[in-house]
Each structure stands twice: as structure tokens, then as C-alpha cells.
C-alpha positions as CSV (number, residue, x, y, z in Angstrom):
1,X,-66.0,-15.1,46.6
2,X,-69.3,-14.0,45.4
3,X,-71.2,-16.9,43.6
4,X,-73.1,-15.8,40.4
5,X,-76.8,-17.0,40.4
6,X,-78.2,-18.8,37.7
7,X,-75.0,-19.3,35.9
8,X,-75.0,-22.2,33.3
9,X,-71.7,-23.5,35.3
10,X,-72.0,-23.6,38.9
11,X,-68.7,-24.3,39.6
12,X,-68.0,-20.7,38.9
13,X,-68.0,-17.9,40.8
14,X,-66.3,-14.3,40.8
15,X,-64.0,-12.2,42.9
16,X,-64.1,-8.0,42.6
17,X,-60.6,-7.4,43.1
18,X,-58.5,-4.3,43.0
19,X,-55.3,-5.2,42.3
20,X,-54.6,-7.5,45.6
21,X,-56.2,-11.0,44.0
22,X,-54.7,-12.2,40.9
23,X,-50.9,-12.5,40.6
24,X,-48.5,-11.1,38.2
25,X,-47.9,-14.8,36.7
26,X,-51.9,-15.5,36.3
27,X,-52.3,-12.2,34.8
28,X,-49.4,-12.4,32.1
29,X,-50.5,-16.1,31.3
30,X,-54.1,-15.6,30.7
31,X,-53.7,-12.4,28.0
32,X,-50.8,-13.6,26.7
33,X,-52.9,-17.4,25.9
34,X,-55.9,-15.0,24.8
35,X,-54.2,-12.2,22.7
36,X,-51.1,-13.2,21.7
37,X,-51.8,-16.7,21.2
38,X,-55.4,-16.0,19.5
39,X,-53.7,-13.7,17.1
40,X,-54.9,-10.6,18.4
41,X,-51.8,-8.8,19.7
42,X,-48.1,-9.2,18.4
43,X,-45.6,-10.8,21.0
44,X,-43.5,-8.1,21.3
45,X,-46.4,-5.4,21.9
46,X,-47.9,-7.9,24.3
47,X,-44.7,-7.4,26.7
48,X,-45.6,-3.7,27.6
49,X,-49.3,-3.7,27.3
50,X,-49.5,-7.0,29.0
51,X,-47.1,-6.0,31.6
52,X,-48.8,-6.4,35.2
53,X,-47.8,-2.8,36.3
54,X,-49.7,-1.4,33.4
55,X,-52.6,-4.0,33.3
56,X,-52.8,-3.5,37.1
57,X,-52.8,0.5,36.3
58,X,-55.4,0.4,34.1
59,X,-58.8,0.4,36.7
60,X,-60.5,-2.4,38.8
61,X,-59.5,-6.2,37.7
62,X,-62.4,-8.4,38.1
63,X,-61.9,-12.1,37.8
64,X,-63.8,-15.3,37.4
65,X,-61.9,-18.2,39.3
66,X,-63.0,-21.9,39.6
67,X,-64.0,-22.1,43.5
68,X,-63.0,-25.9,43.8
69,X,-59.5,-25.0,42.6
70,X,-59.0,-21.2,42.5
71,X,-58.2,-21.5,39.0
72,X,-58.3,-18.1,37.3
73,X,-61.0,-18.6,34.4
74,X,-60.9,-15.0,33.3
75,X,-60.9,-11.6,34.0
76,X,-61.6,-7.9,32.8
77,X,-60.6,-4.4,33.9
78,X,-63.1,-1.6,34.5
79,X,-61.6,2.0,33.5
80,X,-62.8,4.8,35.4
81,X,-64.2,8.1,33.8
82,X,-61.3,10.2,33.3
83,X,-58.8,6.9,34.2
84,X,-55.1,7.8,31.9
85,X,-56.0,3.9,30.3
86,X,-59.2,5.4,28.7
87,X,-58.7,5.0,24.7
88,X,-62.8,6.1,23.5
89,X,-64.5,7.3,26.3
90,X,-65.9,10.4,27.2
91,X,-65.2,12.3,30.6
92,X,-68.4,10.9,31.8
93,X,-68.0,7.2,30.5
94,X,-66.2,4.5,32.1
95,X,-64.6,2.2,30.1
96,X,-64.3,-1.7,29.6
97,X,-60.7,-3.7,28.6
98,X,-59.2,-6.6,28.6
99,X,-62.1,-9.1,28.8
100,X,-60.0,-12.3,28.7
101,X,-61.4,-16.2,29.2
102,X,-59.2,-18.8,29.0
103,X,-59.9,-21.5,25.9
104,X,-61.4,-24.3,28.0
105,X,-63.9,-21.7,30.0
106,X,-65.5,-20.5,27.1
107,X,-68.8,-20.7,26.2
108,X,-70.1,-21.7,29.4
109,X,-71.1,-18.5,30.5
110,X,-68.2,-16.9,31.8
111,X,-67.5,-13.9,29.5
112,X,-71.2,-13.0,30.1
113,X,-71.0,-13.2,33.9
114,X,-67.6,-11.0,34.0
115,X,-69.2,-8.5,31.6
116,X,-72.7,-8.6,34.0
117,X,-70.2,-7.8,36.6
118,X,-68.3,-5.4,35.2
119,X,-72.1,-3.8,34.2
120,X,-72.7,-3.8,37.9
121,X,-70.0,-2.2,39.5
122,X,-69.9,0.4,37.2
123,X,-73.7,1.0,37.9
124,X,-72.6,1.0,42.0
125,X,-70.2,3.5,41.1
126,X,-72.6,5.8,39.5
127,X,-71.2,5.2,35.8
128,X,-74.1,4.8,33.4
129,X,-72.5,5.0,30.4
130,X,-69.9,2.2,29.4
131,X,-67.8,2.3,26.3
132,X,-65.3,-0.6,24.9
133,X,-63.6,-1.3,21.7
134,X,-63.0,-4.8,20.2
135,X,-60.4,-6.1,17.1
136,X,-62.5,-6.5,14.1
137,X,-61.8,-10.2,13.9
138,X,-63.5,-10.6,17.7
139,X,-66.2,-12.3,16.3
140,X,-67.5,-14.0,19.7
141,X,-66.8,-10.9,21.6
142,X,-69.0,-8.8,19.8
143,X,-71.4,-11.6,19.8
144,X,-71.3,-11.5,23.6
145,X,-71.5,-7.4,23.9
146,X,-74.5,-7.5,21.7
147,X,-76.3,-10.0,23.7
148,X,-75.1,-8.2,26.8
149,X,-76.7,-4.8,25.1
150,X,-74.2,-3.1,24.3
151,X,-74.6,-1.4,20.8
152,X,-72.3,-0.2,17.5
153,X,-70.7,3.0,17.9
154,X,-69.4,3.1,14.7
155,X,-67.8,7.2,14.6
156,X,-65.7,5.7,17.7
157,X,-64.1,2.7,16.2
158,X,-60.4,3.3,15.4
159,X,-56.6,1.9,14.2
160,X,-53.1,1.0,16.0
161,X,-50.3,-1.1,14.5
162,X,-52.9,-2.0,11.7
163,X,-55.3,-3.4,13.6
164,X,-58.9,-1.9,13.6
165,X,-60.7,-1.8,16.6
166,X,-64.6,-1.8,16.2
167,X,-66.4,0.9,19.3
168,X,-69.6,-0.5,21.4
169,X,-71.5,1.1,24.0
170,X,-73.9,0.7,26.2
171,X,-76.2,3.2,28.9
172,X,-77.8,2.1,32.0
């Protein structure tokens, strides 16, 4: 595990993972506790977009664990340009989903460090430009992608199943 500096939590740390880290149960549990049980997604929808084959389908899974238990804390998924899971990027834009922390791991830094993370690995790929969408109600997300700088891309945001989904973006 790769230990984040000057996190306001030392107890946690991160792991880049593709796939191999995080099990089918952990992933399942934490977006259906964050999405599902936040209000965010219906149950029902939650069972195929929440399915680990397509989470695990989507891009890279980076996750935040607790190193003195290996508890997952959270996670998000980093869509490739061109990836088949992209819903508003461009060719050239990779895209961010799924940015998940469980109840008792928020606000001590961990949403920040997983999107710094995500930020970073994009950058080692060569990606510059990162694009993600959030629900409209997401008030502390979009709190958290403004501070991280990400910016309103308002001709982006779109609709599904009623919900609207507010566009952000951010170069580097």
C-alpha cells in the first residue's frame, strides 16, 4: 500500500488496483451503502450497474483501505479515453465514476485523497483532461470536485431515469 502524505487521517492509505484488490462482496457493499442507501440510485437499477462484472469493466478501481484493518474506506474507477463506460467524455478525455466513501470515512479526507489519486494516474497515463458527472443532489461531491479544481461544464450535464446529472471538468 502506498501511504498518502499529509493526509488529515494517518491511518489511511491507498492501493492502485486493477481489478485484482477489492472483492466482489466489498465492491457491491460499499455502492450499494453509498447509492442505493443515500438515495442516489433505485435498488433495482443498482443490481446491474452495481454488478462487479460491470463495475470491474468500467477502468482502473482505486481504493482507500484502513492499513491497520484492510477495511475498504472507498474507492473510484478511472475510465480511459475511448473506454465503452465513458457517458461525457471526449475521445481525448478520461473519465471519473463511482467515487464512493463509506459514511463513517467521510470528511476526513478520504474522498479528496482518492480523487488526488485518481488526478495522478490519469496524469502518468498522459490523460490531461478529466471529465465526471455528479446527481444534482451531490451536494458534498461537488463541494469536493470544486476544491479539487475541477470546474462546471454545464452544455455536458445530462438525464437518466429522472435523475439529472450535473458535468465537471478539469485540465492538467
Amino acid at each position: 500500500m502506498k501511504p498518502w502524505p499529509d493526509a488529515p487521517m494517518p491511518l489511511v492509505s491507498t492501493t492502485i488496483c486493477a481489478d485484482g484488490n477489492v472483492s466482489d462482496t466489498e465492491l457491491t457493499t460499499l455502492l450499494g451503502s453509498v447509492y442505493v442507501d443515500g438515495g442516489f440510485t433505485d435498488p433495482t437499477g443498482a443490481e446491474k450497474l452495481f454488478s462487479p462484472a460491470a463495475v470491474r469493466t468500467r477502468g482502473t478501481i482505486i481504493t482507500a483501505r484502513d492499513p491497520t484493518d484492510g477495511r475498504l474506506l472507498g474507492m473510484v474507477i478511472l475510465v480511459p479515453p475511448c473506454g465503452a463506460a465513458r457517458q461525457i467524455a471526449f475521445d481525448s478525455e478520461a473519465e471519473i465514476h463511482l467515487l464512493a466513501v463509506r459514511a463513517s470515512s467521510r470528511r476526513q479526507g478520504v474522498g479528496r485523497k482518492l480523487v488526488d489519486t485518481v488526478m495522478e494516474l490519469a496524469s502518468l497515463r498522459g490523460w490531461r483532461s478529466v471529465v465526471l458527472s455528479t446527481q444534482e443532489q451531490m451536494h458534498a461531491a461537488q463541494a469536493l470536485y470544486k476544491q479539487a479544481g475541477f470546474f462546471r461544464v454545464p452544455e455536458r450535464d445530462w438525464s437518466r431515469a429522472g435523475r439529472r446529472f450535473l458535468a465537471f471538468g478539469r485540465l492538467d
